[in-house]
C-alpha positions in Angstrom: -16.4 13.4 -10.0 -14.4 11.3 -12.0 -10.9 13.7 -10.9 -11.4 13.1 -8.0 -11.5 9.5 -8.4 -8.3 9.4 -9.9 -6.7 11.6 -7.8 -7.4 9.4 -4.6 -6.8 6.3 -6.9 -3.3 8.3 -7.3 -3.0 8.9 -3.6 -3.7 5.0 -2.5 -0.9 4.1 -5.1 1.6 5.9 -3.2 0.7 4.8 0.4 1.0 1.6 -1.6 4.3 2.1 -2.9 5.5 3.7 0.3 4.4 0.8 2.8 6.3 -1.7 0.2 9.5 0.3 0.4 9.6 0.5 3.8 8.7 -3.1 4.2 11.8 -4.2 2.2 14.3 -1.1 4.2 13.7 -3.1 7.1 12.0 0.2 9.0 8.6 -1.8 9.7 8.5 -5.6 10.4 5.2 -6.1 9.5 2.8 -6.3 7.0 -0.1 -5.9 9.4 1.7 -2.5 10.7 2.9 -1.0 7.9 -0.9 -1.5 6.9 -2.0 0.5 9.8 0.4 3.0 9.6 -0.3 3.7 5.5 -3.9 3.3 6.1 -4.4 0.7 3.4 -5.8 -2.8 3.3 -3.5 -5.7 4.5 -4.8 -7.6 1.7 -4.0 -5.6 -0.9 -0.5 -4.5 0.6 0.4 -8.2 0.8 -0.8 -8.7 -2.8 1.2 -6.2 -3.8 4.2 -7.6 -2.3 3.8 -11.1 -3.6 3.1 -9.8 -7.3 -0.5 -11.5 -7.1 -3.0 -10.8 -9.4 -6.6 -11.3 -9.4 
């Protein structure tokens, strides 16, 4: 169980990383969309962004 914890830990990381790098090419506006489009939380992807840390 614990693989396949890290391997979807692994996948969210890059939708992360993805969403971010299209967020700074200018190919999506939006946070909100790029969001939708990676399937990952707003809230996390604008974290990310920002460098915030809990």
């Amino acid at each position: 169980m614990q693989q396949r914890s890290n391997s979807q830990s692994i996948h969210n990381e890059g939708r992360l990383f993805l969403a971010i790098l299209v967020i700074e090419k200018s190919q999506l506006q939006s946070v909100r969309h790029a969001a939708a489009v990676y399937d990952i939380p707003r809230t996390t992807l604008q974290r990310r962004r920002t460098g915030t840390t809990l």
